[in-house]
C-alpha positions as CSV (number, residue, x, y, z in Angstrom):
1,X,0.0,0.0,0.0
2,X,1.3,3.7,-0.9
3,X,0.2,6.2,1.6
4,X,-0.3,9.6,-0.5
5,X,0.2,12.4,2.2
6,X,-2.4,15.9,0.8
7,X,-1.2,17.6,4.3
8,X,1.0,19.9,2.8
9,X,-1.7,20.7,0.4
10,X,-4.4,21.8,2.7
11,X,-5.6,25.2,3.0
12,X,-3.5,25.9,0.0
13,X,-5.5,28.0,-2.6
14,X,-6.5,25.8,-6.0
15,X,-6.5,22.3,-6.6
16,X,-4.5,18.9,-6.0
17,X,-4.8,15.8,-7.8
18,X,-4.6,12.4,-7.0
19,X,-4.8,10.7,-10.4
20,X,-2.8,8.4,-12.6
21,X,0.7,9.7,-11.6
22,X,0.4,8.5,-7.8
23,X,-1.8,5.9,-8.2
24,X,-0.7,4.4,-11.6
25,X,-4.5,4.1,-12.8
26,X,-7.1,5.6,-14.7
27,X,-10.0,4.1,-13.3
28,X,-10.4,6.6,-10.9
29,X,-9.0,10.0,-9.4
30,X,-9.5,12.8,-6.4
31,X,-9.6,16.0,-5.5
32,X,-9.3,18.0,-2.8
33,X,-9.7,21.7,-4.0
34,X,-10.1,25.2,-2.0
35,X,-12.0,28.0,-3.8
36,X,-10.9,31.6,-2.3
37,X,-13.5,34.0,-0.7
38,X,-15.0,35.7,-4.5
39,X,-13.2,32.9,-6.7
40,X,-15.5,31.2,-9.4
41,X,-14.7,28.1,-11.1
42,X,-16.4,25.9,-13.8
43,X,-16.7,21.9,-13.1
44,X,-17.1,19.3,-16.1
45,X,-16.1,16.2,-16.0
46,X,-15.8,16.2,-19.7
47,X,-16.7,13.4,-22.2
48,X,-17.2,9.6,-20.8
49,X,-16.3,10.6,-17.3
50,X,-18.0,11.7,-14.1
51,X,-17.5,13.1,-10.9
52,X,-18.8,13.9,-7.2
53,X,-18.3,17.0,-5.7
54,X,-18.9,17.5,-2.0
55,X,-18.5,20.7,0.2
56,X,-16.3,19.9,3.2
57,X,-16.3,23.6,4.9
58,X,-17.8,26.9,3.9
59,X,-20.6,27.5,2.3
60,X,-21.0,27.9,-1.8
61,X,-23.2,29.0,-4.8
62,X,-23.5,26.7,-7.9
63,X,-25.4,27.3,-10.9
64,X,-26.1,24.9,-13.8
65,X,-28.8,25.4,-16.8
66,X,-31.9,24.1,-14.4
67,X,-31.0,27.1,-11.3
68,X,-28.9,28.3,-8.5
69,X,-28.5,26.4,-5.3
70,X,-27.0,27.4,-2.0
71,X,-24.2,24.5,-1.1
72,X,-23.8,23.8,2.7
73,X,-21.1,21.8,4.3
74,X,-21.6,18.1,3.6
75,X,-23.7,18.8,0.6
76,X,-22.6,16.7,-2.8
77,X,-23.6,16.1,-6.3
78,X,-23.1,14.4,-9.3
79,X,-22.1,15.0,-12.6
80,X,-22.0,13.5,-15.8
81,X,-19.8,14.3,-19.0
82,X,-20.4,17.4,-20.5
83,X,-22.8,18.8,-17.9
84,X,-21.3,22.0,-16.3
85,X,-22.0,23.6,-12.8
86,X,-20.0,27.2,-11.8
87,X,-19.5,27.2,-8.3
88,X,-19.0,30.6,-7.0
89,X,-17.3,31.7,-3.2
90,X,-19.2,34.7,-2.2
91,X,-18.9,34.0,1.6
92,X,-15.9,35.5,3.5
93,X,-13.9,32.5,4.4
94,X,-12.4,29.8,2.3
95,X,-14.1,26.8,1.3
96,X,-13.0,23.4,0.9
97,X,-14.2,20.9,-1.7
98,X,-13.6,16.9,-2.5
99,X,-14.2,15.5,-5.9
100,X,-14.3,11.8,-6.8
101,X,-13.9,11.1,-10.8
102,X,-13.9,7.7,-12.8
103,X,-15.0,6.9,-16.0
104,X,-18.4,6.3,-17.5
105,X,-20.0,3.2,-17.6
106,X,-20.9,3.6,-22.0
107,X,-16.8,5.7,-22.3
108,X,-13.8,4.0,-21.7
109,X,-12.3,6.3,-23.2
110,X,-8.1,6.4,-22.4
111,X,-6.9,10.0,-21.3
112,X,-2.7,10.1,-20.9
């Protein structure tokens, strides 16, 4: 077993990845990503993958085609290829996300 150590990582503005480099597989990935207080950032998964996202701390905004929502700690969801959601800080304080990703059931498509 490989222990993959994110603590130096944590409370560090952007995203780490734990993917194909530190796991040597594509079947799956995760990341642990902090969004600064006003940052906005666009999620897709992109073509024959999908993801989880779930709020760890803080509180969030997202907005896809259907509406807005209001994101509270321990609050996830799920997307599928090309679907997008833009999830927007506007709270004072950091927030920290976790996002699971494999591929789709109907893609296995090979990324390197």
């Amino acid at each position: 077993m490989k222990i993959i150590n994110l603590k130096e990582t944590l409370y560090r503005p952007g995203e780490y990845l734990v993917g194909a480099e530190q796991t040597q597989s594509h079947a799956c990935y995760f990341i642990y990503g902090v969004l600064k207080p006003g940052e906005e950032r666009e999620f897709s998964p992109g073509e024959g993958h999908e993801e989880i996202f779930c709020l760890i701390e803080g509180t969030l905004t997202a907005s896809d085609p259907e509406g807005n929502y209001n994101l509270q700690k321990g609050n996830c969801f799920h997307l599928k290829g090309e679907e997008k959601v833009t999830i927007k800080n506007e709270s004072a304080k950091p927030a920290i996300y976790v996002m699971a990703g494999g591929h789709s059931d109907e893609g296995h498509h090979h990324h390197h």
